[in-house]
N, C-alpha and C positions, 0 to 999 in steps of 0.2 A: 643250377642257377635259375630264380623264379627270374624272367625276364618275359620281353615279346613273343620271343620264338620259345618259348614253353607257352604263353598265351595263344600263340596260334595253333601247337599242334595239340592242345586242350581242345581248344576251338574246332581244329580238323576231325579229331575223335568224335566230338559229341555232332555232330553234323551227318556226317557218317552214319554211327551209332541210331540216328533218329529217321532216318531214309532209309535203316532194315527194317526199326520195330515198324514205320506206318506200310509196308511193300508185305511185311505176315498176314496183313486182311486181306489184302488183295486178291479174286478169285472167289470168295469166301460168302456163304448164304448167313444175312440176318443171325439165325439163329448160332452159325456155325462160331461168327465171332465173338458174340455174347453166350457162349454153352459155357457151362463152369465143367472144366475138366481136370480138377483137382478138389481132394473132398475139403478145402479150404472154397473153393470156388473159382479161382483164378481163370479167367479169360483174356482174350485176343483185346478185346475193346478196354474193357476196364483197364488193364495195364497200360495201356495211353492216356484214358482220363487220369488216373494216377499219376502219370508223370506232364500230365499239363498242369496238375497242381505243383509239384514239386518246380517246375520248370519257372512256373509264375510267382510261386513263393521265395525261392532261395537266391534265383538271378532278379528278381523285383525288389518283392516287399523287406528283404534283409538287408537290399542297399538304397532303403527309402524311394526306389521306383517303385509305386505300386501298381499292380495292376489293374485292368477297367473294369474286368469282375471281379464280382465277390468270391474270396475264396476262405474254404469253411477253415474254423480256426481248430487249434488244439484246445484252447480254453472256453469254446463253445458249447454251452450247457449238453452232454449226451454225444458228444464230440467221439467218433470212433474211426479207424482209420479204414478197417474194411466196410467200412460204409462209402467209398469212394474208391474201391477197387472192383468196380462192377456198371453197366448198364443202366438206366432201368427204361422199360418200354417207350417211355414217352419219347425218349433221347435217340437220334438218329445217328446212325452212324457217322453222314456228312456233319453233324455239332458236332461228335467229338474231333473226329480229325481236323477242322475247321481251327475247333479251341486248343488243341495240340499247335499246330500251327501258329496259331495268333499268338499264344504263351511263348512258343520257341523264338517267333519274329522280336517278343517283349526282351525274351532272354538274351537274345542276341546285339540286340542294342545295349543292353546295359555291360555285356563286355565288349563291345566295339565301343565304348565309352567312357570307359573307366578301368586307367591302370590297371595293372595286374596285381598289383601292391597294395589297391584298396583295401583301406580298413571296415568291419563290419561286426553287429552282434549277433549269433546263433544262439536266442536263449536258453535252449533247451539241452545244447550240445558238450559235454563236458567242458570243453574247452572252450569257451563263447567268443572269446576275442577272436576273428579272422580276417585273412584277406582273400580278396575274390578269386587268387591261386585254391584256396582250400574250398572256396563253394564250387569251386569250375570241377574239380578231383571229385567234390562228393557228388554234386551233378550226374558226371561222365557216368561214376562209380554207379551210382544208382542204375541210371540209365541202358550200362551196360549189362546190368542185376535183371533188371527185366525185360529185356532185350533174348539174352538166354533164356526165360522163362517161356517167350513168346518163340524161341526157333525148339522150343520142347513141345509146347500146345501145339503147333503148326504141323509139325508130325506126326502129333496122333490124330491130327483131322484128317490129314490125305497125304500124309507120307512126303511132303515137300519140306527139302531142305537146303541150302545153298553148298551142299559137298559136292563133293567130285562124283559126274556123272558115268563119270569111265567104270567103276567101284562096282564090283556084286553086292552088295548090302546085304541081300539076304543070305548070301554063305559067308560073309563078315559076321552078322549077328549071331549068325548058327555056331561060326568057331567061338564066339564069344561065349554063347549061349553053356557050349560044353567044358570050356576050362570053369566057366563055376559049376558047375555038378563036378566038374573033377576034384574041385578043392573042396566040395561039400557032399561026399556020398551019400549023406542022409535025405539028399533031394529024390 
């Protein structure tokens, strides 16, 4: 049943969810957040700028709250999406968490505000008709999309992870390591 109490623990999720990805900088040298450590690029920081737009786009501008910056559009001439998964030097680290924040405060009003049953258009999204249950799910969803991306980066910086401390990790990985050479002798 789409009601309040699925609004709230939508709500509790993405809350959650957004006090891991911004606590993965934390500790973390300039360069260490902004390093692209996939051959796509993917970093610590851009994956927050990324989801301050998504956050300001989908909980805002889809339910005609828009928000107080400009956010780049899809139909903007040369418009690309990994052009906004990344840094760039002029940009501090304190802007992006700042604008994460401001975005999430925008998002957060506009579901303390409006039913759960809001109606809304996704134009781009198969199914365009929705209600704010379906952007809270794509939200979380996303969110939680690069959330994991950032508890993967965050390990291969300096081996920090939120598991169990008790854990040998390195004869974990080691048993790991050897049932695939065992399924695969050709290694």
């Amino acid at each position: 049943m789409i009601d309040d109490f699925a609004k709230a623990s939508l709500h509790d999720a993405l809350r959650w969810v957004r006090e891991g990805l911004v606590a993965k900088v934390d500790g973390l040298s300039e360069y260490a957040v902004r390093r692209p450590l996939t051959h796509t690029g993917t970093n610590l920081l851009g994956l927050i700028k990324h989801l301050t737009i998504t956050e300001a786009r989908y909980l805002g501008e889809i339910f005609d709250r828009p928000y107080a910056d400009p956010l780049p559009s899809f139909t903007d001439p040369g418009y690309a999406n990994h052009d906004h998964l990344w840094v760039r030097e002029h940009e501090t680290r304190a802007q992006v968490l700042t604008n994460y924040r401001r975005a999430c405060e925008h998002a957060d009003a506009t579901i303390a505000e409006l039913p759960i049953d809001t109606r809304a258009t996704v134009p781009w999204w198969p199914r365009p008709d929705v209600m704010l249950f379906n952007v809270m799910v794509h939200v979380l969803t996303e969110s939680n999309r690069r959330a994991g991306h950032a508890d993967i980066l965050r390990e291969q910086l300096d081996n920090t992870t939120n598991t169990d401390p008790n854990v040998d990790w390195t004869a974990h990985r080691n048993r790991i390591e050897q049932a695939a050479r065992a399924a695969d002798p050709s290694q």
